[in-house]
One Martini backbone bead per residue (centre of mass of N, CA, C, O) as a GRO file, in nm:
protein
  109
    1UNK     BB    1 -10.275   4.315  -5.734
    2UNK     BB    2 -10.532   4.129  -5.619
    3UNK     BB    3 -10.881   4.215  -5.471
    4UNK     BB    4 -10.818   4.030  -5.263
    5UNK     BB    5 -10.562   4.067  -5.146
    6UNK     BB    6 -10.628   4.345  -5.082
    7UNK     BB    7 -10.877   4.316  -4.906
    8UNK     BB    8 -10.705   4.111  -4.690
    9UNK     BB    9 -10.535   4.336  -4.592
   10UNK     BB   10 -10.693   4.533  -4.496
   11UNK     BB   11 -10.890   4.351  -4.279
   12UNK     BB   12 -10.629   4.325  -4.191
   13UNK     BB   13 -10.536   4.585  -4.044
   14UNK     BB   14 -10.803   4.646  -3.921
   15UNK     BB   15 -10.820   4.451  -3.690
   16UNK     BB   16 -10.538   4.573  -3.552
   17UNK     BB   17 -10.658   4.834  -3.501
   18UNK     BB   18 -10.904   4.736  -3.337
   19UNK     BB   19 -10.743   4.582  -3.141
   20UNK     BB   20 -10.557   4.856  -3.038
   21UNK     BB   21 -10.801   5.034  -2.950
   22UNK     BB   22 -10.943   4.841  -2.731
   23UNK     BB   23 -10.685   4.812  -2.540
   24UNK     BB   24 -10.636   5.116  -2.495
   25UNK     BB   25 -10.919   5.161  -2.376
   26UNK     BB   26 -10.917   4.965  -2.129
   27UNK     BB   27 -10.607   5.077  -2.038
   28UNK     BB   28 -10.747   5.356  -1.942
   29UNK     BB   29 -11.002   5.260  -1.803
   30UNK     BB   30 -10.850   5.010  -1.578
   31UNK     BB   31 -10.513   5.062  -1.548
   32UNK     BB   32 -10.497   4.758  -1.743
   33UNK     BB   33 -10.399   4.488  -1.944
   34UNK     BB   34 -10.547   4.301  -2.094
   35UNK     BB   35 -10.673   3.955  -2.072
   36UNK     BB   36 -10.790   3.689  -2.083
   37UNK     BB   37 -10.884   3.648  -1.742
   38UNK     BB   38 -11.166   3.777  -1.812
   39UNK     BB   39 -11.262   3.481  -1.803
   40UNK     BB   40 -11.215   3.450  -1.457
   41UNK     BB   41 -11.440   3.576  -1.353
   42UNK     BB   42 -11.674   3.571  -1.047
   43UNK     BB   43 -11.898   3.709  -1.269
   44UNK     BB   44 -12.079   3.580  -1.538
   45UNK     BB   45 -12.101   3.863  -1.680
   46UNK     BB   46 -11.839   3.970  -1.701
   47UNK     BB   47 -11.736   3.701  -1.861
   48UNK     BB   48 -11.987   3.742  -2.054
   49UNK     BB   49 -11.847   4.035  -2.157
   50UNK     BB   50 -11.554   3.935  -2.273
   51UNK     BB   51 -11.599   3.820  -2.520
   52UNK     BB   52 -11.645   3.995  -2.742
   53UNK     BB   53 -11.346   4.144  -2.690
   54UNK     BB   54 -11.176   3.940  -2.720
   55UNK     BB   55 -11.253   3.874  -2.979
   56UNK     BB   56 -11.125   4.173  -3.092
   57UNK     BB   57 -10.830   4.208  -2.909
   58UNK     BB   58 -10.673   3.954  -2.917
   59UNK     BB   59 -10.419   3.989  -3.117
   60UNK     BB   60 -10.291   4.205  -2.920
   61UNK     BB   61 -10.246   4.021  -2.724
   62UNK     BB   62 -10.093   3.756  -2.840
   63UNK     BB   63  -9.845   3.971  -2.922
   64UNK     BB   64  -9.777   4.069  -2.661
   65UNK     BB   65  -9.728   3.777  -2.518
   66UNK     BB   66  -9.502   3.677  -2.738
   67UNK     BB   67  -9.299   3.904  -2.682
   68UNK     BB   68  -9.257   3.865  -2.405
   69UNK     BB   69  -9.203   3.570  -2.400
   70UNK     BB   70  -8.929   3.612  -2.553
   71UNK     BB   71  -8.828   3.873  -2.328
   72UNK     BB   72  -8.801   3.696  -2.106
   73UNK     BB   73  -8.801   3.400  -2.136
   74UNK     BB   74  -8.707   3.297  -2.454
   75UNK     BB   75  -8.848   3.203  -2.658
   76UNK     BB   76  -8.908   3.078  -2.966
   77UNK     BB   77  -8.926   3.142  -3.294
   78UNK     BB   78  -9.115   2.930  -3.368
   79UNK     BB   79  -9.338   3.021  -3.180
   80UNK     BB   80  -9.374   3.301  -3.252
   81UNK     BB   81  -9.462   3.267  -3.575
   82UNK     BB   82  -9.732   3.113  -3.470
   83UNK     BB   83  -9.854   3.349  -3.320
   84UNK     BB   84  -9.827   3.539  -3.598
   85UNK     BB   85 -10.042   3.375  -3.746
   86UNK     BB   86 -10.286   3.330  -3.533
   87UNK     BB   87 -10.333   3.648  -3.549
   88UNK     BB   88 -10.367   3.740  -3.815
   89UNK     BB   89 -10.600   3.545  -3.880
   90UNK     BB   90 -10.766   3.674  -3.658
   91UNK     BB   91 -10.772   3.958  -3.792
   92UNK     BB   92 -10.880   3.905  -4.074
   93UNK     BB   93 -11.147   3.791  -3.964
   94UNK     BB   94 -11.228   4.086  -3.792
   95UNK     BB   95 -11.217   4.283  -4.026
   96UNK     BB   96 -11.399   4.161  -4.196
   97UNK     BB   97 -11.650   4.200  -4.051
   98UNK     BB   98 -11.633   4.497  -4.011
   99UNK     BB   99 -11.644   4.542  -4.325
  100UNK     BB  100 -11.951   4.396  -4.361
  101UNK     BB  101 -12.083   4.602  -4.169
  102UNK     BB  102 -11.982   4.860  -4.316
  103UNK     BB  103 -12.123   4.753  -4.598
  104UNK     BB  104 -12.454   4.736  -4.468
  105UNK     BB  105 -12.438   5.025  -4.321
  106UNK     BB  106 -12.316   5.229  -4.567
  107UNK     BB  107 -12.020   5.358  -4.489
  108UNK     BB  108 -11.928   5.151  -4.693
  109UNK     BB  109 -11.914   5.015  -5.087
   0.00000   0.00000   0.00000
């Protein structure tokens, strides 16, 4: 496997860690589970601090409301998939960023 390659999964894997870290911290602090909607709310500093979270927490939103939409409502499969790629892109990007950073500041070489 290629060193691109490698480091691609690695990002992806960050990416979907952070993103479901994220979730639980939310979804402990505030018991109830997180989602878009939080764009939607009537006080505009909340709605403009939900967006970096949102940044980072997407692909677990994403994937859950994907999962739920097959088993409650019965999406098609190719739904999921596309949802699924989607999430993953989204992870993969996110990851990106984390280890760019986590490079910057030294924490890893």
């Amino acid at each position: 496997m290629s060193p691109e390659a490698l480091n691609s999964f690695f990002a992806l894997f960050i990416g979907f860690a952070i993103a479901g870290a994220l979730n639980s911290g939310f979804q402990a602090l505030m018991e109830k589970p997180p989602g878009f909607g939080l764009l939607m709310e009537k006080a505009a500093p909340k709605a403009f601090a939900a967006v970096p979270f949102l940044v980072f927490a997407a692909p677990f939103i994403i994937m859950r409301n994907t999962i739920r939409g097959r088993i409650i409502e019965g999406r098609r499969v190719q739904f999921v998939a596309i949802a699924t790629v989607i999430a993953g892109f989204w992870s993969m990007m996110s990851g990106t960023f984390v280890l760019m950073l986590l490079e910057r500041t030294g924490v890893i070489a």
